[in-house]
C-alpha positions in Angstrom: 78.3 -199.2 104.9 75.1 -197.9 106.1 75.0 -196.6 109.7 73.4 -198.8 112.3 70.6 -195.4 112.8 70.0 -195.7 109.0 69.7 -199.2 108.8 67.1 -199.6 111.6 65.4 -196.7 109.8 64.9 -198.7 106.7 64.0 -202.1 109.2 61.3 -199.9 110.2 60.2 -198.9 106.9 60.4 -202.4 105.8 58.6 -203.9 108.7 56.0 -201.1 108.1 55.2 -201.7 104.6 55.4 -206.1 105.1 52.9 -205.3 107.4 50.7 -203.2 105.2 51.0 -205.3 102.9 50.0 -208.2 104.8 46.7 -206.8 106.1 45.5 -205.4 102.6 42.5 -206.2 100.6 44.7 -205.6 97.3 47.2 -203.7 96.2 49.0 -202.2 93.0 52.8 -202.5 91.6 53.2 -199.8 89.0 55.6 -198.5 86.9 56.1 -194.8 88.4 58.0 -193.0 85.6 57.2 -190.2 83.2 54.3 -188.4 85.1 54.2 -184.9 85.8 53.6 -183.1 88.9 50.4 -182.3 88.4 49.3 -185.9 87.2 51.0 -187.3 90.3 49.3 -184.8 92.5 45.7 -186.0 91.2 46.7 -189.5 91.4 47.5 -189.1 95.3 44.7 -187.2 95.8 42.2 -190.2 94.6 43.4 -192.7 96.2 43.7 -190.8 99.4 40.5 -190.4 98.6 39.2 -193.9 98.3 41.3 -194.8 101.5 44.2 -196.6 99.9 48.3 -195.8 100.4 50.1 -195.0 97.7 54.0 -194.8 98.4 56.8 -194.9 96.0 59.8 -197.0 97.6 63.5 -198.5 96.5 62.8 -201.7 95.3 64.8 -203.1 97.5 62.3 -202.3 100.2 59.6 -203.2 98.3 60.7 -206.3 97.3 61.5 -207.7 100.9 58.0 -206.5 102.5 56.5 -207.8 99.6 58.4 -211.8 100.1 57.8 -210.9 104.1 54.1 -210.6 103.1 53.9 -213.8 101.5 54.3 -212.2 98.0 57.8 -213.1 96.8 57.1 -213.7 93.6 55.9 -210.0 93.3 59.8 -209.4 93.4 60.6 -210.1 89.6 58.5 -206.7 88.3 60.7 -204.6 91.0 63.0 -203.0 87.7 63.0 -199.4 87.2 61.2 -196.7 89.5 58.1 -198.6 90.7 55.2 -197.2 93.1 52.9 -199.5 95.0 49.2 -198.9 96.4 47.8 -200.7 99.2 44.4 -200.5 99.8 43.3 -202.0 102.7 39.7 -202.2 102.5 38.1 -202.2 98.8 40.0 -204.9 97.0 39.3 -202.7 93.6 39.8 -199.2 94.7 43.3 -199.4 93.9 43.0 -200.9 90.3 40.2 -199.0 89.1 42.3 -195.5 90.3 45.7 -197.2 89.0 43.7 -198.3 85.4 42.4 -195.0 85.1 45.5 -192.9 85.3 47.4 -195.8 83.2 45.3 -195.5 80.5 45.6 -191.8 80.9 49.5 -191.5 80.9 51.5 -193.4 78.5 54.7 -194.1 80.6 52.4 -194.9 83.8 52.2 -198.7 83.8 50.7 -201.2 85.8 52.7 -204.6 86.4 51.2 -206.4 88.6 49.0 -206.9 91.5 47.7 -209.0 94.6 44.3 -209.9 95.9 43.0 -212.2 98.5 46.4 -213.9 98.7 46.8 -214.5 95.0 49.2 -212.6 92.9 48.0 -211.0 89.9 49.8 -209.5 86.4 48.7 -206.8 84.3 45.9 -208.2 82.7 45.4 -209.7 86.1 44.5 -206.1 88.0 43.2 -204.8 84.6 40.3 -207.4 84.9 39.8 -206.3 88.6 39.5 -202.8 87.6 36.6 -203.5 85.6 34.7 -205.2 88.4 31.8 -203.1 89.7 31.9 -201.2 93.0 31.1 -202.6 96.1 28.0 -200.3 96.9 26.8 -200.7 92.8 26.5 -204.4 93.6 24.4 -204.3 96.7 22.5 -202.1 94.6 22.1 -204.2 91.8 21.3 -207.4 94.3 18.6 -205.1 96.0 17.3 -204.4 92.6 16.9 -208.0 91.8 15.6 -209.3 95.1 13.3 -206.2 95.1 11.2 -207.3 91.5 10.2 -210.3 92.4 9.1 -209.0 95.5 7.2 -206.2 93.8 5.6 -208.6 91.7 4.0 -210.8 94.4 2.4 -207.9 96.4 1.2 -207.0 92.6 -0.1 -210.2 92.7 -1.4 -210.2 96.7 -3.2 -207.1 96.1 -5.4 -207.9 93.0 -6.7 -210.9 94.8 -7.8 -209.3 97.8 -9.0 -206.6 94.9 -10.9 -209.6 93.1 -12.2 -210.8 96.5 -13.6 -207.6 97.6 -15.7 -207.0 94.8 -19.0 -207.4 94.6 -20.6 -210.4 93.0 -21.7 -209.7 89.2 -25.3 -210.3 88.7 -27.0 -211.9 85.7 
C-alpha cells in the first residue's frame, strides 16, 4: 500500500491534470509506443511550440482527470502506454501536430480526442486536423470581405472619373 506522501503526490497530479483538462480548448489521447528518442524529442518540441502540454501518464491517472473533467467516456481507449496533449488555446494545434507525427510513425497512434465538450475518436481528431489555422481563416475572411470592397471603390471611382470629364462635342 502506497504511502500517504505518495498518494497525495499522485492526488496532486490528478487534480492537476482534471484541471487542465477541464480548461482546454482540445486535447489529444494517443497511443505513445514505438517512437524513438529523437522522434519524441521533435514531437515535444512542436507542441511546446504551439503552446500545448504534452505529458505521458499511468492511465490510471489519466483516466480519473479525464471522468473529473467531464470526459469519462475518454476512459475506454486508456490500454497500453498512452500520451495525452492538452492544448489550451487553439482547439487544432494539438491534432494537426499529433496527425502529423502519426502519419509519420507507424506505432504512434491517435485514439481519440475532445473538443468544446464533445468527445471525439480517431477519425474524429483526424477531421480536426485538417481544419485550417486560426490566423489562415481570418485571412481568408479578410480576403473575401476585401473583393467586394475593392470592387465598389472600382466602381466609385469611374463614376467620379465619368463625371469629371469633359462633355463630348458634336
Amino acid at each position: 500500500m502506497p504511502s500517504n506522501k505518495i498518494l497525495a503526490e499522485k492526488q496532486a497530479l490528478v487534480a492537476e491534470l482534471t484541471e487542465q483538462i477541464k480548461t482546454a480548448a482540445a486535447g489529444v489521447l494517443v497511443k505513445y509506443e514505438g517512437i524513438t528518442v529523437e522522434d519524441d524529442t521533435r514531437l515535444r518540441a512542436a507542441l511546446r511550440k504551439a503552446g500545448v502540454k504534452y505529458s505521458v501518464k499511468k492511465n490510471s491517472m489519466i483516466g480519473r482527470a479525464c471522468e473529473g473533467a467531464g470526459y469519462g467516456e475518454l476512459k475506454q481507449h486508456l490500454t497500453g502506454m498512452n500520451g495525452i496533449a492538452i492544448s489550451a488555446e487553439d482547439p487544432v494545434a494539438a491534432a494537426k501536430i499529433m496527425k502529423e507525427y502519426a502519419d509519420k510513425i507507424e506505432t504512434f497512434e491517435i485514439k481519440a480526442g475532445f473538443v468544446d465538450g464533445e468527445i471525439l475518436d480517431a477519425n474524429g481528431v483526424a477531421a480536426l486536423a485538417e481544419i485550417p489555422s486560426k490566423e489562415t481563416l481570418i485571412a481568408r475572411m479578410l480576403g473575401s470581405l476585401m473583393g467586394p470592397l475593392n470592387s465598389f471603390a472600382r466602381c466609385l471611382q469611374a463614376i467620379v472619373d465619368k463625371q469629371g470629364e469633359a462633355p463630348a462635342e458634336a
